[in-house]
C-alpha positions as CSV (number, residue, x, y, z in Angstrom):
1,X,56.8,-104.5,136.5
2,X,57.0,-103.1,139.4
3,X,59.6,-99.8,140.3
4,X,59.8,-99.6,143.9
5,X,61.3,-95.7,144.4
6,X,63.3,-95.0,147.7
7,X,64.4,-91.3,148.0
8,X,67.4,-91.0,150.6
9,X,69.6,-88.4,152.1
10,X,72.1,-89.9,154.4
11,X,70.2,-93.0,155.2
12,X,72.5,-95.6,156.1
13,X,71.4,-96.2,159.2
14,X,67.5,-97.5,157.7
15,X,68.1,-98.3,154.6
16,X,69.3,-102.1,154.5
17,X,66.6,-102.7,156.4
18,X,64.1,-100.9,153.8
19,X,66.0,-102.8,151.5
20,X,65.8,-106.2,152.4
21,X,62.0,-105.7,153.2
22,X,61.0,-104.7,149.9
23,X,63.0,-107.6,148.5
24,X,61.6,-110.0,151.2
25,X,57.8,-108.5,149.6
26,X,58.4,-108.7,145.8
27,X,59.7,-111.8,145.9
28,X,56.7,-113.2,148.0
29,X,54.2,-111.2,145.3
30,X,55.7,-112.8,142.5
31,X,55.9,-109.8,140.8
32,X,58.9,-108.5,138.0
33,X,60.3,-106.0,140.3
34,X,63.4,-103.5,140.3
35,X,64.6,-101.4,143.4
36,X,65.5,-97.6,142.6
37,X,67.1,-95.4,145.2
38,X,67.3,-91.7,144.3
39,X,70.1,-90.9,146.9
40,X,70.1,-87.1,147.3
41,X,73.9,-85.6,147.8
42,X,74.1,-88.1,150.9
43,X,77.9,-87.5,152.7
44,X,77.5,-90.9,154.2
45,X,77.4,-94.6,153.1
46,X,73.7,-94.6,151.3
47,X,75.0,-95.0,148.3
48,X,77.3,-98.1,149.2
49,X,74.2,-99.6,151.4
50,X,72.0,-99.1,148.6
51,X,74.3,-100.7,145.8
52,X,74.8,-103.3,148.9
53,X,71.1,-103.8,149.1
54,X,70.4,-104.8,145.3
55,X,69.0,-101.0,144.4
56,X,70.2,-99.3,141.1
57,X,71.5,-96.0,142.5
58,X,70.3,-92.8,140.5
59,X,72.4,-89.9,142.1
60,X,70.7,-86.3,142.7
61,X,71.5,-82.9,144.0
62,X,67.9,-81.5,145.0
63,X,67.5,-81.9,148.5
64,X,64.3,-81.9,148.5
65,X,62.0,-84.6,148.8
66,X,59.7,-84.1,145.6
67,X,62.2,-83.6,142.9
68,X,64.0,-86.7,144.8
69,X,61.1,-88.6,144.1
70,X,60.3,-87.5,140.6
71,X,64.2,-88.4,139.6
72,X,63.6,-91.6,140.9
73,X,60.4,-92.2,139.5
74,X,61.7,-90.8,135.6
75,X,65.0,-93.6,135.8
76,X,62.8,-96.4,136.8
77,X,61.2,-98.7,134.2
78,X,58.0,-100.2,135.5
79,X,54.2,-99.5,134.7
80,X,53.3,-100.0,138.5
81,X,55.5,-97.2,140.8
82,X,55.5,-97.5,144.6
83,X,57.4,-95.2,146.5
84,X,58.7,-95.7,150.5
85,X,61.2,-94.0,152.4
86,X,64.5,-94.8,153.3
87,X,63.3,-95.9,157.4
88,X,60.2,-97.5,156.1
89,X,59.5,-101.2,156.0
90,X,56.8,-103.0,153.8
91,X,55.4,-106.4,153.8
92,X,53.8,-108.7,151.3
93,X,50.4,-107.9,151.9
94,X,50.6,-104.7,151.5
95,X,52.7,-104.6,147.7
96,X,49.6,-107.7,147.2
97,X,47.1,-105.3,147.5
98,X,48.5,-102.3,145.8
99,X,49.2,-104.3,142.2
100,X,45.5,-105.5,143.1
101,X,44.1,-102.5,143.5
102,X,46.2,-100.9,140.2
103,X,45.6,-104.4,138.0
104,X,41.3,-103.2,139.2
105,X,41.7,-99.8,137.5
106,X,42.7,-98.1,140.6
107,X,45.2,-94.9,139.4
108,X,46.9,-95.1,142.6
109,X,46.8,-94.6,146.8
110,X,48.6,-94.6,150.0
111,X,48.2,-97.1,153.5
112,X,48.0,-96.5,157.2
113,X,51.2,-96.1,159.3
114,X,52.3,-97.6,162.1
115,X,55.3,-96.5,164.1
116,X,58.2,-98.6,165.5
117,X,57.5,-97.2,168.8
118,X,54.9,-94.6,170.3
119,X,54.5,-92.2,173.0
120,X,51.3,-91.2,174.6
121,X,51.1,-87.6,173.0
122,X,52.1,-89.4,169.0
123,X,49.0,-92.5,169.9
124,X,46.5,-89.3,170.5
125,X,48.0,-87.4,167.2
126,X,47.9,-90.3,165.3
127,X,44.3,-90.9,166.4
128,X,43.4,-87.6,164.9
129,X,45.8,-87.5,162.0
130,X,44.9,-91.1,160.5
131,X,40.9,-91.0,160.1
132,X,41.6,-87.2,158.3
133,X,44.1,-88.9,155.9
134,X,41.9,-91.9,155.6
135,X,38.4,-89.5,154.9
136,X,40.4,-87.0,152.4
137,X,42.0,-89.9,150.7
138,X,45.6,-88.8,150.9
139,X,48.9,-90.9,151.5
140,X,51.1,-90.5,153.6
141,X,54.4,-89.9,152.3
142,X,56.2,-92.6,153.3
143,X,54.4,-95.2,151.2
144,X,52.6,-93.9,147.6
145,X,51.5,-96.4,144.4
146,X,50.6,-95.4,141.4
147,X,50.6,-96.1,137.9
148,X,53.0,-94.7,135.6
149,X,50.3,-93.4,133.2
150,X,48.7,-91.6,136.5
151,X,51.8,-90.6,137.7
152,X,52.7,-88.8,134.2
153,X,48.9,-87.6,134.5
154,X,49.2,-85.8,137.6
155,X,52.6,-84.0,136.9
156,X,54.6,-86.0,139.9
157,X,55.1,-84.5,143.0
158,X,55.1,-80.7,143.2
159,X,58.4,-79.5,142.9
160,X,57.1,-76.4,144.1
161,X,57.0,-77.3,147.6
162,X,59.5,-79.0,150.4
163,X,57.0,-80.6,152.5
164,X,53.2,-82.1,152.1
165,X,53.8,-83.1,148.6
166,X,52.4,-86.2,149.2
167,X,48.9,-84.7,150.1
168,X,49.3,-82.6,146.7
169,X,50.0,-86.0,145.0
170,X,47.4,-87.5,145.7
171,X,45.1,-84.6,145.0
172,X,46.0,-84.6,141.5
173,X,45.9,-88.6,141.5
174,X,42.3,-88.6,142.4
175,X,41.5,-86.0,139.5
176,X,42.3,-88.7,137.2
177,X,40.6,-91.9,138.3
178,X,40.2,-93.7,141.8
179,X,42.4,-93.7,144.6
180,X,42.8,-96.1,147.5
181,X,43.7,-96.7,150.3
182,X,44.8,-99.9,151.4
183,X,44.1,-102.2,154.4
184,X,47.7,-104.1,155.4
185,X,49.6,-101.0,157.1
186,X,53.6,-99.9,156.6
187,X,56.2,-99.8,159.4
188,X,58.1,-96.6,159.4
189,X,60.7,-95.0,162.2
190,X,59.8,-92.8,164.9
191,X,63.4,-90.6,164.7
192,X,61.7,-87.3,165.0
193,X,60.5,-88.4,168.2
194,X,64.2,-88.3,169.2
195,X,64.6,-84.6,168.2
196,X,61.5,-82.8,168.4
197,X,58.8,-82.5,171.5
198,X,55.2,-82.7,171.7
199,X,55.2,-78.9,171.6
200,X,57.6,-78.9,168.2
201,X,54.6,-81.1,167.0
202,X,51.6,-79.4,168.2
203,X,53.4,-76.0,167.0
204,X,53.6,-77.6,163.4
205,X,49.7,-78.7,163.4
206,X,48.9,-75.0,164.4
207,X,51.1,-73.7,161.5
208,X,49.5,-75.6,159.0
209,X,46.1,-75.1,159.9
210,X,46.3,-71.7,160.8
211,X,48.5,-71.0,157.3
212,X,48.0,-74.1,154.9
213,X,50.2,-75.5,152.8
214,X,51.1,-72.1,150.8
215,X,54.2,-71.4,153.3
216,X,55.7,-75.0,152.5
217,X,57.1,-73.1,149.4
218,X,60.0,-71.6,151.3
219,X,62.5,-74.4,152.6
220,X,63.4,-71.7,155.8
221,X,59.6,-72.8,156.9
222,X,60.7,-76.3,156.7
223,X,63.0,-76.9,159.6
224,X,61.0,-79.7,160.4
225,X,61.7,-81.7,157.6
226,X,65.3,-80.4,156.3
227,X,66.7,-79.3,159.7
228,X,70.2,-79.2,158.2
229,X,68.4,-76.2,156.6
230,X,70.9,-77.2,153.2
């Protein structure tokens, strides 16, 4: 069976439509399938829109996106786990040729990203960013499949950091069998393009180059990702 995870933090605004797409997917796989959403001390109506939405709600208080997902992951039931965030849409072909890829002896892997809409500066970053994830083998966080076993191989995500867990993940995926990345692509929102600037960006990439991923211990480095700073 299949557990599709969705982590959430006052996500009412994307999540039916996350919802519905994930449905529309299983149902077109085939597949056994059941819908988690971890919803992390949301003050809005996730919770309703997930219940809404067919999901079995798990409730957490981490806020933060690991443990999120690890909570998620632990209440869910299947041998197959993908995970997708709350503004992200799938499609049939791509959940096809995950449990392909898993059913092949695969231990897990991520997809490309595309973006509901673009600007010039995020078309060049993404021209850079997308070949790197690609060559290294990492997922992007927004969509992540894995086995169970592999995922209880590797630990989860690293609860030890609030940002580039996924990158972590699948590090310690690939330590324990083969890891791929798949050819359909998901669709996931462009909202930080509605509150950060090309500089906000750029200034990021500099960071993590220049410091790595040791400084994404401390949540007051991760503005970027938890800008309610909670």
């Amino acid at each position: 069976m299949i557990s599709f995870v969705v982590p959430a933090y006052n996500e009412e605004k994307y999540l039916a439509a996350t919802l519905a797409s994930i449905h529309e997917a299983a149902r077109a796989v085939g597949e056994p399938y059941e819908v988690v959403v971890a919803n992390d001390a949301s003050t809005d109506a996730t919770e309703r829109v997930a219940l809404e939405g067919g999901a079995r709600v798990v409730t957490v208080q981490k806020r933060q996106i690991a443990g999120t997902r690890n909570a998620g992951a632990r209440a869910s039931t299947g041998d197959m786990l993908i995970f997708v965030d709350a503004d992200t849409q799938v499609n049939a072909s791509l959940v096809a040729e995950a449990v392909a890829a898993l059913r092949a002896g695969a231990v897990g892997g991520g997809a490309p990203v595309r973006f509901d809409r673009t600007t010039w500066w995020m078309r060049w970053l993404l021209a850079a960013v997308i070949p790197l994830f690609r060559l290294a083998k990492w997922a992007a966080g927004c969509f992540v499949y894995c086995t169970r076993e592999a995922f209880e191989k590797a630990g989860g995500f690293d609860e030890a950091y609030f940002a580039a867990e996924e990158i972590l993940f699948s590090r310690a995926l690939k330590r324990h069998g083969r890891f791929v990345t798949l050819r359909s692509s998901v669709t996931s929102s462009s909202r930080k393009l509605d509150t950060h600037s090309v500089g906000d960006f750029a200034w990021l990439c500099v960071k993590l180059a220049a410091g790595g991923f040791g400084g994404l211990k401390k949540r007051g480095n991760t503005a970027f990702w938890y800008p309610d700073k909670r």
